[in-house]
N, C-alpha and C positions, 0 to 999 in steps of 0.2 A: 443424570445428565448434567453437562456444565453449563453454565451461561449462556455462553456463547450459543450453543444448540439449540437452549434454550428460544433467544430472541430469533435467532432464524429462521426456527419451526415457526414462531406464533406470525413472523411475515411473509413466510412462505417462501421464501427463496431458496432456488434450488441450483444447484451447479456443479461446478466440479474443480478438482485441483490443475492449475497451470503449472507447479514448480514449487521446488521449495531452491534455498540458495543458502549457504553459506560464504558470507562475503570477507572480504582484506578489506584493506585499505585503494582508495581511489575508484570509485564505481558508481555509476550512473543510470538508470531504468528508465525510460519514459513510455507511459500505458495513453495509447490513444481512446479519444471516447466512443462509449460502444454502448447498444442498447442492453448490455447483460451487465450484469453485479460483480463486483470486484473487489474484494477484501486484499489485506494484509495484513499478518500480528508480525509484531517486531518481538523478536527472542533476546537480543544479543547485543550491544552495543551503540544503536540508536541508530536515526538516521534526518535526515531535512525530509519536509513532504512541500510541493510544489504545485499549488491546483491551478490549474489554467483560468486565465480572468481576476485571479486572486492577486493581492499584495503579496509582501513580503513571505519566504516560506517560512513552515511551521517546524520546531524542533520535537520528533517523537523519539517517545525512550522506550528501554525493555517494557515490555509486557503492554504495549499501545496495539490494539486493532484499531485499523482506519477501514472503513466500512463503506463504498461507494452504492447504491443501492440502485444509480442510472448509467454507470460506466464515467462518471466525468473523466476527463484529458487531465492526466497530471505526471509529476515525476520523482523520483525518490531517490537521494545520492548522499553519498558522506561526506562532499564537502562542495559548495559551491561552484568550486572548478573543475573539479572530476568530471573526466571525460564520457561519454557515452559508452556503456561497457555493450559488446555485441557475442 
C-alpha cells in the first residue's frame, strides 16, 4: 500500500471520488463546507489554495495533497483573478 492509504485507513475515512480534472490555464473551484472529507493531490502544474477565514492564500505544487478532514469552505485557482470555472 502507499502512504496515502496508508494514513486514511489508520483514520478511518471513508468516501468516494468527485472528479478528477485536467486543467488550462484560467480556472477557479470553490468547495463549500460540508460535514464529509475532502482531499485533493495536485499532479501537474500547481495551484493557489484559499481556506475561508484564512489570510493570505497558500501556493501548492506538484505532488501536494491538501487533506480537509471537516469539509472546511475553500477555493482552488491558478491565478487570483481567474474567474469561477462552472
Amino acid at each position: 500500500m502507499d502512504v496515502l492509504t496508508d494514513v486514511l485507513n489508520t483514520v478511518e475515512l471513508k468516501g468516494w471520488l468527485s472528479s478528477r480534472r485536467e486543467l488550462g490555464s484560467r480556472w477557479r473551484y470553490e468547495f463549500a463546507a460540508g460535514k464529509d472529507s475532502m482531499f485533493h493531490a495536485i499532479s501537474d502544474g500547481g495551484a493557489y489554495l484559499q481556506v475561508e477565514g484564512e489570510g493570505a492564500p497558500i501556493r501548492v505544487a506538484d505532488g501536494d495533497v491538501l487533506l480537509f478532514p471537516t469539509g472546511h469552505a475553500h477555493a482552488l485557482y491558478d491565478d487570483p483573478r481567474s474567474p469561477l470555472t462552472r
